[in-house]
LONURO-681039 format. One record per residue: residue number from 1; z negated, y negated, x of N, C-alpha, C in turn; residue in one letter. Coordinates in steps of 0.02 Angstrom, whole numbers. Layout:
+-----+--------+--------+--------+--------+--------+--------+--------+--------+--------+------+
: seq :     nw :     nv :     nu :    caw :    cav :    cau :     cw :     cv :     cu : type :
+-----+--------+--------+--------+--------+--------+--------+--------+--------+--------+------+
: NUM :      Z :      Y :      X :      Z :      Y :      X :      Z :      Y :      X :    A :
...
+-----+--------+--------+--------+--------+--------+--------+--------+--------+--------+------+
END
This chain:
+-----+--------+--------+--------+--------+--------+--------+--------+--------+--------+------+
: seq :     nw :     nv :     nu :    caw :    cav :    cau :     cw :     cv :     cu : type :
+-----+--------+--------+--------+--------+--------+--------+--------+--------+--------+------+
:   1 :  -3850 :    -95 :  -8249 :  -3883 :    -37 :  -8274 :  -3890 :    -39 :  -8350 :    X :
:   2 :  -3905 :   -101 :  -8376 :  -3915 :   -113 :  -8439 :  -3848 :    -89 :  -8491 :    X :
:   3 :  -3809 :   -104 :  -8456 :  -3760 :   -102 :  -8495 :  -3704 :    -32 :  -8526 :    X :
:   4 :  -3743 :     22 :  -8450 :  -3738 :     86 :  -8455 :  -3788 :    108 :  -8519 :    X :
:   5 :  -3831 :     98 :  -8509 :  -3881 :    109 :  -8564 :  -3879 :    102 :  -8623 :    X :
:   6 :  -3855 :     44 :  -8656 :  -3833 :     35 :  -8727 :  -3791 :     59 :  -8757 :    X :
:   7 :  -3716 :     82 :  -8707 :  -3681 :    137 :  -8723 :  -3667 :    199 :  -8711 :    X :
:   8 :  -3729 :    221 :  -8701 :  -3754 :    283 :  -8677 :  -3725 :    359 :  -8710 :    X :
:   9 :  -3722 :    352 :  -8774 :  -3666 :    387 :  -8830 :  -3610 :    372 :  -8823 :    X :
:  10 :  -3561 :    330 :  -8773 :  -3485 :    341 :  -8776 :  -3480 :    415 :  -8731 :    X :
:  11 :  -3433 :    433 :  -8744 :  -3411 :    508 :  -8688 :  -3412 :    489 :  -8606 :    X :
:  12 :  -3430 :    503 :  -8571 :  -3422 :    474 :  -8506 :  -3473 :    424 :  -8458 :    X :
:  13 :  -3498 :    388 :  -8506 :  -3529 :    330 :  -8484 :  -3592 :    360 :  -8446 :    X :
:  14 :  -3614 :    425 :  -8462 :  -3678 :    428 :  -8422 :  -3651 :    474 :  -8338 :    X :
:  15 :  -3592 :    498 :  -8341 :  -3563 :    512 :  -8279 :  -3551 :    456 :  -8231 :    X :
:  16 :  -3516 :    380 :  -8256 :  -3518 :    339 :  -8224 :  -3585 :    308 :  -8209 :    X :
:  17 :  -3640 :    310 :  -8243 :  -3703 :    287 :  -8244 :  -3724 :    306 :  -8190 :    X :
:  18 :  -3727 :    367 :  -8156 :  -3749 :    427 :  -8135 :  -3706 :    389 :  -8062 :    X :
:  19 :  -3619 :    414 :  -8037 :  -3615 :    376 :  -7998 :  -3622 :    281 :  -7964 :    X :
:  20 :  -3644 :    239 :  -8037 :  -3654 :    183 :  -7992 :  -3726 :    190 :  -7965 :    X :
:  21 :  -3779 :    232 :  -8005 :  -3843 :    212 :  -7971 :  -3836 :    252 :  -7893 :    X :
:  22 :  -3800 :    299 :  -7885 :  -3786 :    324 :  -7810 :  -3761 :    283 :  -7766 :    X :
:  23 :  -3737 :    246 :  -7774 :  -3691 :    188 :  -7745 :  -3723 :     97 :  -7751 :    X :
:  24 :  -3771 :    110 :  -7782 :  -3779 :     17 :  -7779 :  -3847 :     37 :  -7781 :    X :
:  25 :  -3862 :    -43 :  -7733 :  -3931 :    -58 :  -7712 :  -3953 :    -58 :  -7779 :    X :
:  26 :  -3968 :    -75 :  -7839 :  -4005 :    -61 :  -7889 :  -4035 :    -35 :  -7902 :    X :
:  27 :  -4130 :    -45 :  -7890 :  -4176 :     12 :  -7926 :  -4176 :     20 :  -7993 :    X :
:  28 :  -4170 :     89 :  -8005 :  -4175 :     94 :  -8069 :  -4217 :    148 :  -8094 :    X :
:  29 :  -4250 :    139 :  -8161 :  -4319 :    171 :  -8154 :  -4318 :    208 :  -8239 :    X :
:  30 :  -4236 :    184 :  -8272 :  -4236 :    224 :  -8360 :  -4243 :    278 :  -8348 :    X :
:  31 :  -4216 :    337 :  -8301 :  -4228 :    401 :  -8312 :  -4319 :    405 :  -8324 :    X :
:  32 :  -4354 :    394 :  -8270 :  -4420 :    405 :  -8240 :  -4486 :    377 :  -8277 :    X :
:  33 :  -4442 :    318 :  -8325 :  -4509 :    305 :  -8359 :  -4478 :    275 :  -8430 :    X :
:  34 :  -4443 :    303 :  -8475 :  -4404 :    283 :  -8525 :  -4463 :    243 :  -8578 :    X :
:  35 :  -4522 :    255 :  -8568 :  -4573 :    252 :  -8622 :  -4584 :    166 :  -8593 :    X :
:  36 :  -4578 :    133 :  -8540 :  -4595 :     82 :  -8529 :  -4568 :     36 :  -8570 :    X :
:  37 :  -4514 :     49 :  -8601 :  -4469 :    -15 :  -8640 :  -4423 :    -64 :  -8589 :    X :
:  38 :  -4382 :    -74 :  -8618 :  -4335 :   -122 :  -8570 :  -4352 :   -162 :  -8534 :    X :
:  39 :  -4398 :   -220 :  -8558 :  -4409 :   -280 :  -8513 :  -4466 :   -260 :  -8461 :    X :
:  40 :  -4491 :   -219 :  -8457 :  -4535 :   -203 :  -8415 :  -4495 :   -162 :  -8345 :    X :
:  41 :  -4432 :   -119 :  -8391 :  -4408 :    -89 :  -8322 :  -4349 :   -118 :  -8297 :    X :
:  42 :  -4330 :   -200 :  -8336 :  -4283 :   -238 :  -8307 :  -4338 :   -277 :  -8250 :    X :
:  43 :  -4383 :   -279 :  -8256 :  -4436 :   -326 :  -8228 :  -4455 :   -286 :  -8142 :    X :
:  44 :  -4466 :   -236 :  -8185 :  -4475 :   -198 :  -8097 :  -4411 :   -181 :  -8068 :    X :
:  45 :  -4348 :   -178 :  -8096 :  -4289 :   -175 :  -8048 :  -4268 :   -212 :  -8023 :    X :
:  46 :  -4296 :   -283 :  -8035 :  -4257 :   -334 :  -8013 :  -4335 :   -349 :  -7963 :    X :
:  47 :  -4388 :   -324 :  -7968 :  -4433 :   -344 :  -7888 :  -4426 :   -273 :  -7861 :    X :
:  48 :  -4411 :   -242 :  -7855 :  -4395 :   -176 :  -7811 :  -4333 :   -176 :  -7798 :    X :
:  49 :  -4293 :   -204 :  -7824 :  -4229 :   -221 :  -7795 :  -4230 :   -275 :  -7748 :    X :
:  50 :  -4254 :   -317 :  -7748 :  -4274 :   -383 :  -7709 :  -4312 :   -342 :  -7639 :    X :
:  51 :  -4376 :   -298 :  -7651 :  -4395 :   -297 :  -7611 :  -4372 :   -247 :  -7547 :    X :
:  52 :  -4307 :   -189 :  -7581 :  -4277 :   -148 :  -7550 :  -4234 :   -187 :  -7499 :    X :
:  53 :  -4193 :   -231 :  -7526 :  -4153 :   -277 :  -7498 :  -4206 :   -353 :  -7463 :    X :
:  54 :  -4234 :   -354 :  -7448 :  -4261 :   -366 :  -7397 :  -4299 :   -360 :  -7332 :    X :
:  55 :  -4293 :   -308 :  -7336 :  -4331 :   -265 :  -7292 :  -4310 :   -275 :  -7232 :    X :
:  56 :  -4235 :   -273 :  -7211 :  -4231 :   -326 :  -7153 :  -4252 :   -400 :  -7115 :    X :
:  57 :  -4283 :   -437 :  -7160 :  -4302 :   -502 :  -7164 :  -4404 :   -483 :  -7145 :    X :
:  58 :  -4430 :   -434 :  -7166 :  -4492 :   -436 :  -7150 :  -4521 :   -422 :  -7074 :    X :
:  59 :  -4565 :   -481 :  -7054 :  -4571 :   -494 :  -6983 :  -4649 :   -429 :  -6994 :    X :
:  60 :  -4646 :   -377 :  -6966 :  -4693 :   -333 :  -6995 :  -4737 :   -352 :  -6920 :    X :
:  61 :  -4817 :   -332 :  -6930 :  -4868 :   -352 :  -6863 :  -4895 :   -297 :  -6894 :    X :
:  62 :  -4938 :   -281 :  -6817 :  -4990 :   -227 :  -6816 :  -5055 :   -271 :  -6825 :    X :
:  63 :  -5100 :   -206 :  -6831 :  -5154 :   -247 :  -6859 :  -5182 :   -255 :  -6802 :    X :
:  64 :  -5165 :   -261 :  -6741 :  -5213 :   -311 :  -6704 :  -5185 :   -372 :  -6702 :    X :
:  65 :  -5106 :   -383 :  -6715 :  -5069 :   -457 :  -6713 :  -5113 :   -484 :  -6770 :    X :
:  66 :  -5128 :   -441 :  -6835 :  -5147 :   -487 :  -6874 :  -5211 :   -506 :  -6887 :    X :
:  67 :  -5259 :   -460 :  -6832 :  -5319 :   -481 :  -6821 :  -5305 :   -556 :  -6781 :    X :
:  68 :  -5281 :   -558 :  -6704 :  -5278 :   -596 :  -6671 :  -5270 :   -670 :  -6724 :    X :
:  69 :  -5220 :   -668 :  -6751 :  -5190 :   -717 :  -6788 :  -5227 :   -759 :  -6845 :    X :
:  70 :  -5304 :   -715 :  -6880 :  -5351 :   -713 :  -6934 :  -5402 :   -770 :  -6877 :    X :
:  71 :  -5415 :   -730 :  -6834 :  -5465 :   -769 :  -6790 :  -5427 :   -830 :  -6755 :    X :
:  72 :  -5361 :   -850 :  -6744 :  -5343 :   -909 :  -6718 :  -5358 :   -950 :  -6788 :    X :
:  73 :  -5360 :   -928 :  -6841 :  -5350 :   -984 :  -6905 :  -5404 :  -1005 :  -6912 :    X :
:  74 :  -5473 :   -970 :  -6872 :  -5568 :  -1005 :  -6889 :  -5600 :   -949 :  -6929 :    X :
:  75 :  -5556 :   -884 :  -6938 :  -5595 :   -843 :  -6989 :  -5634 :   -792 :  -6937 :    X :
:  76 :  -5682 :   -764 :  -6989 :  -5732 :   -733 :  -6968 :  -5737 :   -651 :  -7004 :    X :
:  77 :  -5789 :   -610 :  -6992 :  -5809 :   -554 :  -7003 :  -5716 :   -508 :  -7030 :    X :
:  78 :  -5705 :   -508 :  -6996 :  -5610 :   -489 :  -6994 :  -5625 :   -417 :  -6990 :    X :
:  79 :  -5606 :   -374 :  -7032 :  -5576 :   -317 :  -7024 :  -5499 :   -282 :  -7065 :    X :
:  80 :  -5466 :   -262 :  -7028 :  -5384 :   -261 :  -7022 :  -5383 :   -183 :  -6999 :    X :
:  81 :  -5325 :   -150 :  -7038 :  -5312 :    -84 :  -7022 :  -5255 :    -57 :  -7068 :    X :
:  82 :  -5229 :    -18 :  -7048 :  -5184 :     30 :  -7071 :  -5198 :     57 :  -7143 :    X :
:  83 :  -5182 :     38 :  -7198 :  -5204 :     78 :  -7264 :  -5136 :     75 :  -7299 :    X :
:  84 :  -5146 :     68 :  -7380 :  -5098 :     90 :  -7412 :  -5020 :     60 :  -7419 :    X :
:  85 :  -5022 :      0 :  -7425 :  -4948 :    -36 :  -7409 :  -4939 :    -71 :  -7341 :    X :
:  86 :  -4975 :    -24 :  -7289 :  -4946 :    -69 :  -7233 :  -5019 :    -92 :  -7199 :    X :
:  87 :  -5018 :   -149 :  -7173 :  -5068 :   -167 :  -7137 :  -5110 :   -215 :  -7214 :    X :
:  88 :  -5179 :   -204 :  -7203 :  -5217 :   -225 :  -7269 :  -5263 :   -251 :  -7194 :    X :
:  89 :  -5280 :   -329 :  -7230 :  -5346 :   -360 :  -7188 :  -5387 :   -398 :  -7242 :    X :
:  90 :  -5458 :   -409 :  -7229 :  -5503 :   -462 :  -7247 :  -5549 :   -500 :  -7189 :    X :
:  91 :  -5550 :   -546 :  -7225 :  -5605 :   -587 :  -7173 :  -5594 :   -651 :  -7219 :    X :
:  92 :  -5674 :   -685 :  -7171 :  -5707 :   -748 :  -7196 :  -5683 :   -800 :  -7179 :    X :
:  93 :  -5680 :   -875 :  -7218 :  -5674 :   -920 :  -7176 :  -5744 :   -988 :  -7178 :    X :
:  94 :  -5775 :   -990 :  -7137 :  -5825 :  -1047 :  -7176 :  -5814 :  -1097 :  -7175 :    X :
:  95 :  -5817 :  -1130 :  -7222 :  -5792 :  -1215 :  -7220 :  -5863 :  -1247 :  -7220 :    X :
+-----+--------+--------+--------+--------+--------+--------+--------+--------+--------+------+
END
């Protein structure tokens, strides 16, 4: 992506730009937030890229698996539910 970017003024280069981001797992985020500066939106493409491409690999549980699973470990006052990224839980443990 980077490299589209720096030559962004040759003739052409933003047509090819345009078809690799259609075509490759690569998040890319220069259109959407140009004001961030580079290393910040090399930083989030490469963990949103990571995390797109793994998404097969995540063993996902409902929140009663991950209630069940809170209380096999000794924890206490557990509440687990459905919110913003997915299943969100807290609970205690007393040592």
């Amino acid at each position: 992506m980077w490299c589209f970017t720096r030559h962004k003024k040759i003739r052409g280069v933003g047509s090819i730009r345009r078809y690799f981001i259609q075509w490759s797992p690569v998040v890319d985020y220069q259109d959407a937030y140009p004001a961030l500066g580079s290393k910040l939106l090399y930083q989030w493409a490469v963990l949103d890229t990571h995390d797109t491409l793994t998404d097969h690999f995540k063993h996902l549980r409902s929140a009663d698996e991950l209630q069940r699973t809170l209380k096999a470990c000794g924890m206490t006052d557990i509440l687990s539910s459905y919110a913003g990224n997915g299943v969100e839980a807290r609970a205690r443990k007393l040592e």
